[in-house]
mmCIF file of the N, C-alpha and C atoms, coordinates in Angstrom:
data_MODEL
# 
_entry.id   MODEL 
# 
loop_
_atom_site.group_PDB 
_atom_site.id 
_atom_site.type_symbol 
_atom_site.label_atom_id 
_atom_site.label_alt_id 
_atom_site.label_comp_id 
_atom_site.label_asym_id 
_atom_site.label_entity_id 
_atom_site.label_seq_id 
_atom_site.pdbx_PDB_ins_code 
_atom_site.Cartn_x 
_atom_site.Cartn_y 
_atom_site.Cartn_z 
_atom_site.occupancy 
_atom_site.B_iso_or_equiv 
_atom_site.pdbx_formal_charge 
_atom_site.auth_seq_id 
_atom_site.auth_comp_id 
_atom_site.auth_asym_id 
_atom_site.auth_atom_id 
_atom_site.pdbx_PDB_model_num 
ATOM 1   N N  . UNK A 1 1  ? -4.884  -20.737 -4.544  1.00 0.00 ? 1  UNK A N  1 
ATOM 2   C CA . UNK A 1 1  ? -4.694  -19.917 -5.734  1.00 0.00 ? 1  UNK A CA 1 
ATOM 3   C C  . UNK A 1 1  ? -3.825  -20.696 -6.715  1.00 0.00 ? 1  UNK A C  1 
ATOM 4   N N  . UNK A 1 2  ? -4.420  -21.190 -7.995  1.00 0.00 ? 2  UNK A N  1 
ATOM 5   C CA . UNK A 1 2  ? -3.723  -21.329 -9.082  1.00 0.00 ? 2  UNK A CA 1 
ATOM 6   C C  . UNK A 1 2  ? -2.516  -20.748 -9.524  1.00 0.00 ? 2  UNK A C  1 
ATOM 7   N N  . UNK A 1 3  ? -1.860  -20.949 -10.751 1.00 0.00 ? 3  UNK A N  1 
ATOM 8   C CA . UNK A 1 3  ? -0.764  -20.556 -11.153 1.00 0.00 ? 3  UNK A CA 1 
ATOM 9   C C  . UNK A 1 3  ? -1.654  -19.363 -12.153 1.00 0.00 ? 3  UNK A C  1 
ATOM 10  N N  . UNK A 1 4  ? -2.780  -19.568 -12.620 1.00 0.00 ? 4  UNK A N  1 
ATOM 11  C CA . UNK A 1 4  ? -3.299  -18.136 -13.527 1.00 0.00 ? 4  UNK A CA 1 
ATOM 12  C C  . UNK A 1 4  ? -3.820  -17.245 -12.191 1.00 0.00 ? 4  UNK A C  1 
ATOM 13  N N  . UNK A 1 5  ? -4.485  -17.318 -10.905 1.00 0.00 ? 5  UNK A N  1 
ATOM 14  C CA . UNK A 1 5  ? -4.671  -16.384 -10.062 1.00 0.00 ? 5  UNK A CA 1 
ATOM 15  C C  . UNK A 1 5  ? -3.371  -15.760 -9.899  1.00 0.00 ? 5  UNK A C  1 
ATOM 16  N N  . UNK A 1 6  ? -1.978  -16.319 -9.480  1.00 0.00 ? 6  UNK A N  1 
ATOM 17  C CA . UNK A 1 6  ? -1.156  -15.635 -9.387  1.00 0.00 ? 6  UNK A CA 1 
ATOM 18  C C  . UNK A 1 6  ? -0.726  -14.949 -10.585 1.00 0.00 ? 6  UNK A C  1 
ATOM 19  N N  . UNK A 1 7  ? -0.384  -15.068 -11.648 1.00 0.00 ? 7  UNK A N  1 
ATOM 20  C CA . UNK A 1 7  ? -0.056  -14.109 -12.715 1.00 0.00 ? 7  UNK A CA 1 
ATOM 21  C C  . UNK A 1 7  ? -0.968  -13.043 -12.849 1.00 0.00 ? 7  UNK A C  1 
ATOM 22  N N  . UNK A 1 8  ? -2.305  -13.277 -12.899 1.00 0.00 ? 8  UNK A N  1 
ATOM 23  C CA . UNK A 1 8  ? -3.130  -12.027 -12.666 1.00 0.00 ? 8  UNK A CA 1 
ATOM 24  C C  . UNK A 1 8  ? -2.949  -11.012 -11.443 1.00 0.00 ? 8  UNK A C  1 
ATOM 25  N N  . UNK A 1 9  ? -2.759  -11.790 -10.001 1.00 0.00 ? 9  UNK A N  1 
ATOM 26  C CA . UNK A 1 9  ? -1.957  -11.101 -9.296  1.00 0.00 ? 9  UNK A CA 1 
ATOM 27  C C  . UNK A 1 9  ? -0.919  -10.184 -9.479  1.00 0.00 ? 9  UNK A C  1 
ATOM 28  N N  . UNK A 1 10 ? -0.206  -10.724 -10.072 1.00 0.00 ? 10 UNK A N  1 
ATOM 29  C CA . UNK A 1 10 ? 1.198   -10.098 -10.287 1.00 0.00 ? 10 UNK A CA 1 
ATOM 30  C C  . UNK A 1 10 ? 1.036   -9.104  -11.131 1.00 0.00 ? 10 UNK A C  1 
ATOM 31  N N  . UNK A 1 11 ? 0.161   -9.521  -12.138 1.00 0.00 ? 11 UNK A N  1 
ATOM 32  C CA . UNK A 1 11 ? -0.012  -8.614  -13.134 1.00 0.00 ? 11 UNK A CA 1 
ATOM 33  C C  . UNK A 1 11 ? -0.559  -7.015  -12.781 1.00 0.00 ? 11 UNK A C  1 
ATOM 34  N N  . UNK A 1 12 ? -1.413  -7.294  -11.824 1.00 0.00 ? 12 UNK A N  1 
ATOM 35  C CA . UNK A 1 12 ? -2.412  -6.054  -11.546 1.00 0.00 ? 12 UNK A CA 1 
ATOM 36  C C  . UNK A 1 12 ? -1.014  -5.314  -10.630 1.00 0.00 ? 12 UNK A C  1 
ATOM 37  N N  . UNK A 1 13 ? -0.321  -5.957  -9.750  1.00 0.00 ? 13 UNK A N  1 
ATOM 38  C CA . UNK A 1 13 ? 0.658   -5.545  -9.442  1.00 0.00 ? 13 UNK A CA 1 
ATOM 39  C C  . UNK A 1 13 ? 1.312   -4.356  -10.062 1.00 0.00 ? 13 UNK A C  1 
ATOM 40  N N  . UNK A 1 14 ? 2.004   -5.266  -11.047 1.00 0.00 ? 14 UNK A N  1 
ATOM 41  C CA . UNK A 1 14 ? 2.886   -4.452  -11.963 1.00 0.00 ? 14 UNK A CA 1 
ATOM 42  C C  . UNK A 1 14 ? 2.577   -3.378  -12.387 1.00 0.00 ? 14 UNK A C  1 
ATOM 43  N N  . UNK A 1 15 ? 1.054   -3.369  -12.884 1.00 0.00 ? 15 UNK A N  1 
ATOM 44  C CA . UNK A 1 15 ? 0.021   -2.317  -13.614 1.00 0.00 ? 15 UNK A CA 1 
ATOM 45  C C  . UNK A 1 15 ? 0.036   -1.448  -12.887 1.00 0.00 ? 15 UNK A C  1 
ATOM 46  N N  . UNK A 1 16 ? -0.218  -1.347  -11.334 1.00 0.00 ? 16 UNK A N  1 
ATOM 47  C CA . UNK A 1 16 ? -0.524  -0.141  -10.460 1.00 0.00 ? 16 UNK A CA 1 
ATOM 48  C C  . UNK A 1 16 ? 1.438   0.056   -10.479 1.00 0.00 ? 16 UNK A C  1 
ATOM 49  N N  . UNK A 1 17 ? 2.065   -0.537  -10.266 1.00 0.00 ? 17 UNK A N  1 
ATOM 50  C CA . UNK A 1 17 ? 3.890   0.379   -9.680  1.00 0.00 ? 17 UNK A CA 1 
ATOM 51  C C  . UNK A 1 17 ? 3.816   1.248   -11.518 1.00 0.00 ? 17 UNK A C  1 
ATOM 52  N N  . UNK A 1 18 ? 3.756   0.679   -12.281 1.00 0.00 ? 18 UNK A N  1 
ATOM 53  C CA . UNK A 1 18 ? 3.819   1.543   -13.875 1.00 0.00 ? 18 UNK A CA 1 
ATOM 54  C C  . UNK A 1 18 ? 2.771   2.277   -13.379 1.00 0.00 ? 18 UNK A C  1 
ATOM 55  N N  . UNK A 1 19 ? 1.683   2.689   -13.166 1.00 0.00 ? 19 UNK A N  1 
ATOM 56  C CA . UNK A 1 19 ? 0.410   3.056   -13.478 1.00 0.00 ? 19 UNK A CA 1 
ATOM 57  C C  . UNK A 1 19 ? 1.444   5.016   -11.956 1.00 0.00 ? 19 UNK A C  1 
ATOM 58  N N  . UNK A 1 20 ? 1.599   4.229   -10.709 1.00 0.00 ? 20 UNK A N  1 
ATOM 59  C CA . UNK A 1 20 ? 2.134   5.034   -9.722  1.00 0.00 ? 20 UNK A CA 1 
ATOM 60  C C  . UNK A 1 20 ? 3.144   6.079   -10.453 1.00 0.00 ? 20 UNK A C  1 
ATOM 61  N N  . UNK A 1 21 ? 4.089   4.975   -10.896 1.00 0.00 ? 21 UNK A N  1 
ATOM 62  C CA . UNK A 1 21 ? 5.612   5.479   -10.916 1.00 0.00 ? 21 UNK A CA 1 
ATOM 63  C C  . UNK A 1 21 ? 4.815   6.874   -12.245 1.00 0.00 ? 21 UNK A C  1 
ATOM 64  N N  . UNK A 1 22 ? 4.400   6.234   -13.833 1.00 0.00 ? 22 UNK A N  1 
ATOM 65  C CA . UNK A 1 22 ? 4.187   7.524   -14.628 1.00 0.00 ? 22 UNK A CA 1 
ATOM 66  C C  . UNK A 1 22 ? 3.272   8.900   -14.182 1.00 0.00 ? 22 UNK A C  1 
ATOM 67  N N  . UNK A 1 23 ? 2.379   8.426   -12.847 1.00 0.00 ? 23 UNK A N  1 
ATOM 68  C CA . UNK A 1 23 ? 2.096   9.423   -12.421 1.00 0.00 ? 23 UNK A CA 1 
ATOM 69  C C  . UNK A 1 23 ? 2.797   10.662  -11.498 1.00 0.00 ? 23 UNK A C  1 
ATOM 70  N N  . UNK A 1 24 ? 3.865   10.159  -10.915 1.00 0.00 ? 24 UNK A N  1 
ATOM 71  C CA . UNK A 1 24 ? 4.869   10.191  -10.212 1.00 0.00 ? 24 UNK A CA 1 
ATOM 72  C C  . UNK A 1 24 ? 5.731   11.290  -11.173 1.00 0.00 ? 24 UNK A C  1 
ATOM 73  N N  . UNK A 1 25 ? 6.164   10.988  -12.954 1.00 0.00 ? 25 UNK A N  1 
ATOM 74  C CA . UNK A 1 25 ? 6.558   11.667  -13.616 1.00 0.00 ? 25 UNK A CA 1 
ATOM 75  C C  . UNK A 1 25 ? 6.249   12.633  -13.874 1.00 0.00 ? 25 UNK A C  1 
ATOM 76  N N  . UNK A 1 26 ? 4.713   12.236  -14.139 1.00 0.00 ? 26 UNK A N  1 
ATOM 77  C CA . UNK A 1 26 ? 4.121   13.810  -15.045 1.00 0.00 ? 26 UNK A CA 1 
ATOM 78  C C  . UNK A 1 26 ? 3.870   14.445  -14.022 1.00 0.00 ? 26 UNK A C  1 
ATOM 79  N N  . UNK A 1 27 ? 3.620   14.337  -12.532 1.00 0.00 ? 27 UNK A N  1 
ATOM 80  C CA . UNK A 1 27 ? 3.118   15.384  -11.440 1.00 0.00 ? 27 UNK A CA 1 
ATOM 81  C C  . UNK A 1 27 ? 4.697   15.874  -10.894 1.00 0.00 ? 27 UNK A C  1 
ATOM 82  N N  . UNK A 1 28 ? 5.697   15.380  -10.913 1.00 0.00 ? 28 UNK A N  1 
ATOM 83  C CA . UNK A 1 28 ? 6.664   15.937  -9.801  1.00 0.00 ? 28 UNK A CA 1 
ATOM 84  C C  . UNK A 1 28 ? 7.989   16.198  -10.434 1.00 0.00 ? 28 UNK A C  1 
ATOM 85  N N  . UNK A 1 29 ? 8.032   15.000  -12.037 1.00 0.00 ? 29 UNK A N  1 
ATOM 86  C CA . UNK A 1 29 ? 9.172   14.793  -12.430 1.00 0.00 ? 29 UNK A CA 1 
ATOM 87  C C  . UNK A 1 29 ? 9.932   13.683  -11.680 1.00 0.00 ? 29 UNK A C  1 
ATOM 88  N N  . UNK A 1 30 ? 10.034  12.790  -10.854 1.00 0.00 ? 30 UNK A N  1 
ATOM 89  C CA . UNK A 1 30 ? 10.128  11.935  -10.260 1.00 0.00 ? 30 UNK A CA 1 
ATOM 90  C C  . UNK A 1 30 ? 9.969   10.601  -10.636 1.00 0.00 ? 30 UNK A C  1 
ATOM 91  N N  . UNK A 1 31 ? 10.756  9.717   -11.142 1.00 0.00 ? 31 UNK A N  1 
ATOM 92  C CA . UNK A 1 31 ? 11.231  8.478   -11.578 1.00 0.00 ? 31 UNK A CA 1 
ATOM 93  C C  . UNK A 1 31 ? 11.240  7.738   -10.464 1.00 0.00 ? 31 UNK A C  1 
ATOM 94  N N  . UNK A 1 32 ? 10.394  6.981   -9.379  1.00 0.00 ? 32 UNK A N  1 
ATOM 95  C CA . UNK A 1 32 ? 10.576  5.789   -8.538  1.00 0.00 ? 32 UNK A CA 1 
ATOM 96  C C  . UNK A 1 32 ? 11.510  5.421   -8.976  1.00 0.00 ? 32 UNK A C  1 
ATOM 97  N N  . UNK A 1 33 ? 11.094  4.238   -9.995  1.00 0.00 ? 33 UNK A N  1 
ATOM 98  C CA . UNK A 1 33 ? 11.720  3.062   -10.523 1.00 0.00 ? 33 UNK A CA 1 
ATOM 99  C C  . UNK A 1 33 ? 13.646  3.159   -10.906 1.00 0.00 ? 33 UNK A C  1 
ATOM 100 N N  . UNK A 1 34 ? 13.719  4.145   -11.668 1.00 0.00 ? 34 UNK A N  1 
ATOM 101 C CA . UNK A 1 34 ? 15.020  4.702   -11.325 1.00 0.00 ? 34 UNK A CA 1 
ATOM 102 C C  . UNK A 1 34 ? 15.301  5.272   -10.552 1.00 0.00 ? 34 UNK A C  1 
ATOM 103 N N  . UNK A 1 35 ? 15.048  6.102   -9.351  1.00 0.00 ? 35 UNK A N  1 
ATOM 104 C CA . UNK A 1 35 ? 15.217  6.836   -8.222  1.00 0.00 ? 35 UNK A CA 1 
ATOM 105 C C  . UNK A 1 35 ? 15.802  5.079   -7.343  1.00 0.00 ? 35 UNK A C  1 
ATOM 106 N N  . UNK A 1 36 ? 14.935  4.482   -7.605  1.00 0.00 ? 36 UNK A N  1 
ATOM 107 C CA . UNK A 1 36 ? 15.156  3.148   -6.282  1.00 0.00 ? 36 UNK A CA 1 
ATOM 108 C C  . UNK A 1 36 ? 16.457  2.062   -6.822  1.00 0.00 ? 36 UNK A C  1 
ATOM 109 N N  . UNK A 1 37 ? 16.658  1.886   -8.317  1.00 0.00 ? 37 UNK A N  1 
ATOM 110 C CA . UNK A 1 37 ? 17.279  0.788   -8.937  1.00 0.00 ? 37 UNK A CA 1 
ATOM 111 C C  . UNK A 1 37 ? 18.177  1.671   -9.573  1.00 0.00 ? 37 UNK A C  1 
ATOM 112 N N  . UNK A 1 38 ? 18.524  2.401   -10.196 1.00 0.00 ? 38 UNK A N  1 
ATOM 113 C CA . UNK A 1 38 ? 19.472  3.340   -10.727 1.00 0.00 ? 38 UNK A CA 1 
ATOM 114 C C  . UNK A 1 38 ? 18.480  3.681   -12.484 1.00 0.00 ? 38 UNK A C  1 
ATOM 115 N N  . UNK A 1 39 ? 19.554  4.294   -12.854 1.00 0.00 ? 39 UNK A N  1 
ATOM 116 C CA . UNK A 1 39 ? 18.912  5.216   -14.328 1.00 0.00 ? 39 UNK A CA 1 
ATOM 117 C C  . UNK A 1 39 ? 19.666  4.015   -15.174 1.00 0.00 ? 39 UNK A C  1 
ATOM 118 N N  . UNK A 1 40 ? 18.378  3.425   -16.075 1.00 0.00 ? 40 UNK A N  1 
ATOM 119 C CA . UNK A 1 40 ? 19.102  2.601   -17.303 1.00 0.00 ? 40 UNK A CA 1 
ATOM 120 C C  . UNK A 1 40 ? 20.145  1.278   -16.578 1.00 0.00 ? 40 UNK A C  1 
ATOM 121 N N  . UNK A 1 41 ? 20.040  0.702   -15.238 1.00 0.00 ? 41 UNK A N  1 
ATOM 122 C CA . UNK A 1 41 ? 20.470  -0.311  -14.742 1.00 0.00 ? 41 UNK A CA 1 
ATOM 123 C C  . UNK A 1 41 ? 19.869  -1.445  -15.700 1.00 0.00 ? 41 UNK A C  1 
ATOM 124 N N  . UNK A 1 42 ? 20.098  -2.874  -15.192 1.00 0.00 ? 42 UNK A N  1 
ATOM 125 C CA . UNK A 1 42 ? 19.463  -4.131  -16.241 1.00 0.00 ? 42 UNK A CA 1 
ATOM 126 C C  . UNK A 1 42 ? 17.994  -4.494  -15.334 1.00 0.00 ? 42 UNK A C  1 
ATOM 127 N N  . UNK A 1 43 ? 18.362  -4.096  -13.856 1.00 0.00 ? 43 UNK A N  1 
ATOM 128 C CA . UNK A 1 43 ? 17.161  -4.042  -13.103 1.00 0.00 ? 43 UNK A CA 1 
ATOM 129 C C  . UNK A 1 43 ? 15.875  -3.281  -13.198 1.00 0.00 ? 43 UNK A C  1 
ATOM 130 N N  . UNK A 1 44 ? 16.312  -1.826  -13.658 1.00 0.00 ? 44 UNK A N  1 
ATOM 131 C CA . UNK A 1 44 ? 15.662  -0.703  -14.209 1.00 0.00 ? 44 UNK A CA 1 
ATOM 132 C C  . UNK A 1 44 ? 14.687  -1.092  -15.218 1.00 0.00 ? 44 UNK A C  1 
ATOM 133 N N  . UNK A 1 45 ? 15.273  -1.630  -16.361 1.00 0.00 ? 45 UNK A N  1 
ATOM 134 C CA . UNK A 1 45 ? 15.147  -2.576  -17.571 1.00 0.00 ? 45 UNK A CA 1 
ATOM 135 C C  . UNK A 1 45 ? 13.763  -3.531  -17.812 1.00 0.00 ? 45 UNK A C  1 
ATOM 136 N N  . UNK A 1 46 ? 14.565  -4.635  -16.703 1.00 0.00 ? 46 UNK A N  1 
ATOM 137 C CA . UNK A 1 46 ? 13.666  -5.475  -16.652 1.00 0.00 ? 46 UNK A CA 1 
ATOM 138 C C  . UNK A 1 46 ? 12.472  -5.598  -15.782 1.00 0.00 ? 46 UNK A C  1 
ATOM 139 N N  . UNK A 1 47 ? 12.522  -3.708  -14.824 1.00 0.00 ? 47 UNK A N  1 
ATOM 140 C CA . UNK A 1 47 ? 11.009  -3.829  -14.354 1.00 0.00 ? 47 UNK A CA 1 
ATOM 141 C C  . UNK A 1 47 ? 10.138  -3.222  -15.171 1.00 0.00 ? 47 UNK A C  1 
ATOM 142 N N  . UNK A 1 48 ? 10.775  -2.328  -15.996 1.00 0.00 ? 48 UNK A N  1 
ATOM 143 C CA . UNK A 1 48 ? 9.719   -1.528  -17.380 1.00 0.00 ? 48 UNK A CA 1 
ATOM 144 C C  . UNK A 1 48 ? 9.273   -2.672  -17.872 1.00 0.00 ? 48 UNK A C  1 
ATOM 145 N N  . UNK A 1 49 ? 10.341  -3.413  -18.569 1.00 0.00 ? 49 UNK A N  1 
ATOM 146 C CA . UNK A 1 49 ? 9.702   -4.388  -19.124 1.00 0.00 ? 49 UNK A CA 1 
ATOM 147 C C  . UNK A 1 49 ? 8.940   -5.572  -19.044 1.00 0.00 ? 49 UNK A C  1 
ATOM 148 N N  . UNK A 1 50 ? 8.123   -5.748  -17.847 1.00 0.00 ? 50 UNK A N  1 
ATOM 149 C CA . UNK A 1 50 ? 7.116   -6.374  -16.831 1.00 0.00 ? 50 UNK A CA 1 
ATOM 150 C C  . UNK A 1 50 ? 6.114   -5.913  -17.087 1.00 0.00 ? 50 UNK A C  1 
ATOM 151 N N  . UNK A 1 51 ? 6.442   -4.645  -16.410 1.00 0.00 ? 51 UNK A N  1 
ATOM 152 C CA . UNK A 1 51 ? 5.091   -3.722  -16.465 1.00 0.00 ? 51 UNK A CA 1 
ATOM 153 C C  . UNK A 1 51 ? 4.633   -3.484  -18.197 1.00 0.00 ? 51 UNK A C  1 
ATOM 154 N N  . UNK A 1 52 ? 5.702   -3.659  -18.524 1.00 0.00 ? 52 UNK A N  1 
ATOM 155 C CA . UNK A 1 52 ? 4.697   -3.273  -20.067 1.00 0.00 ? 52 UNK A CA 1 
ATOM 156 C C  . UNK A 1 52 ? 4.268   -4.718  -20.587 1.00 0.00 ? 52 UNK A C  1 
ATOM 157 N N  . UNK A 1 53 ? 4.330   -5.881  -20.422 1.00 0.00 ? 53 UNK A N  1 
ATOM 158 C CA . UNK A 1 53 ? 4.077   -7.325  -20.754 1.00 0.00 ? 53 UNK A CA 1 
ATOM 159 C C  . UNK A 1 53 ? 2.973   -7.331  -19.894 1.00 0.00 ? 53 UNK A C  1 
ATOM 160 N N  . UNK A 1 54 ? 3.006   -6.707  -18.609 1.00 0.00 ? 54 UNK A N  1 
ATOM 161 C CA . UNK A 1 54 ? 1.721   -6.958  -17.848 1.00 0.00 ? 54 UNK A CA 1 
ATOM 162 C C  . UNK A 1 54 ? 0.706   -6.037  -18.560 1.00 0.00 ? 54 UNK A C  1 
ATOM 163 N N  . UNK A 1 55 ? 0.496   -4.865  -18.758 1.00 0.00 ? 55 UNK A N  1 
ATOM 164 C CA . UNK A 1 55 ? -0.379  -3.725  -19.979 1.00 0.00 ? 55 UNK A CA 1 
ATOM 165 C C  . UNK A 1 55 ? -0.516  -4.677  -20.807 1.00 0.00 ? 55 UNK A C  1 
ATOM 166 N N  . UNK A 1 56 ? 0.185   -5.450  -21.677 1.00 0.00 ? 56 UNK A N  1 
ATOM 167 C CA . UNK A 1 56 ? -0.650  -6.431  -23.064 1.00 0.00 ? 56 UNK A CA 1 
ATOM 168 C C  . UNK A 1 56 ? -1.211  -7.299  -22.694 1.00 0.00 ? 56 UNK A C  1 
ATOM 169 N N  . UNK A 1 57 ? -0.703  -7.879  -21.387 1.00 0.00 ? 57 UNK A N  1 
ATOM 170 C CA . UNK A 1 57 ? -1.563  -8.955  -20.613 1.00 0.00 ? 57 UNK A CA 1 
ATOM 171 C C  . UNK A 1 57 ? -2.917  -8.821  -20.240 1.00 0.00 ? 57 UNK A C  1 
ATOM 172 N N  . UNK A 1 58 ? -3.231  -7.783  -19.850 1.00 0.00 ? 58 UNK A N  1 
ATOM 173 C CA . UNK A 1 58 ? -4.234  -7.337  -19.240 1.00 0.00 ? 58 UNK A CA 1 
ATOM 174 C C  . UNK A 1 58 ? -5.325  -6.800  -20.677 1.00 0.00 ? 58 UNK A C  1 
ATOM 175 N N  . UNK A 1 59 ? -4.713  -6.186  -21.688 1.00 0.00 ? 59 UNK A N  1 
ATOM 176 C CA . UNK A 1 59 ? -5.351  -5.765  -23.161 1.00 0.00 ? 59 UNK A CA 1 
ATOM 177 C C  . UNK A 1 59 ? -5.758  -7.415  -23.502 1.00 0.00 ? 59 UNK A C  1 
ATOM 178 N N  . UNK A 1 60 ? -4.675  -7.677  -23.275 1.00 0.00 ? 60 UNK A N  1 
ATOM 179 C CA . UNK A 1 60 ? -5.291  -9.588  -24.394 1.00 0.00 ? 60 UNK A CA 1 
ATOM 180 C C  . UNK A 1 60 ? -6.498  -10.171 -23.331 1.00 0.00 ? 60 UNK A C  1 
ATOM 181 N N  . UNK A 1 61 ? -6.804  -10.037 -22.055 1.00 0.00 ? 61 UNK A N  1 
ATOM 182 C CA . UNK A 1 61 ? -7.527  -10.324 -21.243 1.00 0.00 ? 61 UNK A CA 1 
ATOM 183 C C  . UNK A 1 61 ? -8.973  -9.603  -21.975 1.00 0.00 ? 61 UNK A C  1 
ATOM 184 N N  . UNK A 1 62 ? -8.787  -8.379  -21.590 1.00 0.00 ? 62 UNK A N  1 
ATOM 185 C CA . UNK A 1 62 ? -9.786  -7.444  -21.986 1.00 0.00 ? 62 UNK A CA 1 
ATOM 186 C C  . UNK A 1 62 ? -10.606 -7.612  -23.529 1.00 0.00 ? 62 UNK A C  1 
ATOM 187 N N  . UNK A 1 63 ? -9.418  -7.893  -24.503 1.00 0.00 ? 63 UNK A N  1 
ATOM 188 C CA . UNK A 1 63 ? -10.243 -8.104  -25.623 1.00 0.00 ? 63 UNK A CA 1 
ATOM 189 C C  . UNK A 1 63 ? -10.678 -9.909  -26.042 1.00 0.00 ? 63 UNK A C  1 
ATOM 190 N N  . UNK A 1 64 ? -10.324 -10.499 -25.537 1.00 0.00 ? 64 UNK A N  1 
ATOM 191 C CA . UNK A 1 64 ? -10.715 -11.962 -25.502 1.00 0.00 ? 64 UNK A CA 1 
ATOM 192 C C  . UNK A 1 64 ? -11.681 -12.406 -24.420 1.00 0.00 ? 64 UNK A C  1 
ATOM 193 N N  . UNK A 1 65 ? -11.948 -11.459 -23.873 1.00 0.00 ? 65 UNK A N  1 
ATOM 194 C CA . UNK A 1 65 ? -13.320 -11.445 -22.687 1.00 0.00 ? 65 UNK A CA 1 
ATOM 195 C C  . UNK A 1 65 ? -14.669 -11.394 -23.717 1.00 0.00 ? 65 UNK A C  1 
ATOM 196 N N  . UNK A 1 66 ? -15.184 -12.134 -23.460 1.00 0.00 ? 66 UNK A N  1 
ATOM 197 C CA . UNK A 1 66 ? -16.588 -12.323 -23.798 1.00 0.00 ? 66 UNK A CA 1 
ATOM 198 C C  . UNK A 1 66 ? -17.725 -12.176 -22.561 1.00 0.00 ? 66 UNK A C  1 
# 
């Protein structure tokens, strides 16, 4: 596996824990991601902000697909 198989890896990763965790919200009220790392930690932080770089990752994939 390449260095782009793994980022796509990772990526789809990220996509399903965001994709889990907001379902997690709207069904129970339940925050994983802060439940596990704390509320507003830098850890907290910087896994939102993965998961949302991985979502544009995956859009820039999607629309530059031919």
């Amino acid at each position: 596996m390449g260095i782009g198989g793994l980022v796509k890896w990772v990526t789809m990763i990220l996509i399903i824990v965001g994709a889990l965790n907001w379902g997690l919200i709207g069904a129970f009220h339940f925050n994983a991601v802060a439940m596990l790392f704390g509320d507003a930690t830098l850890i907290t932080r910087v896994i939102y902000t993965l998961v949302g770089l991985a979502g544009l990752y995956k859009i820039f994939l999607i629309a530059t697909k031919k």
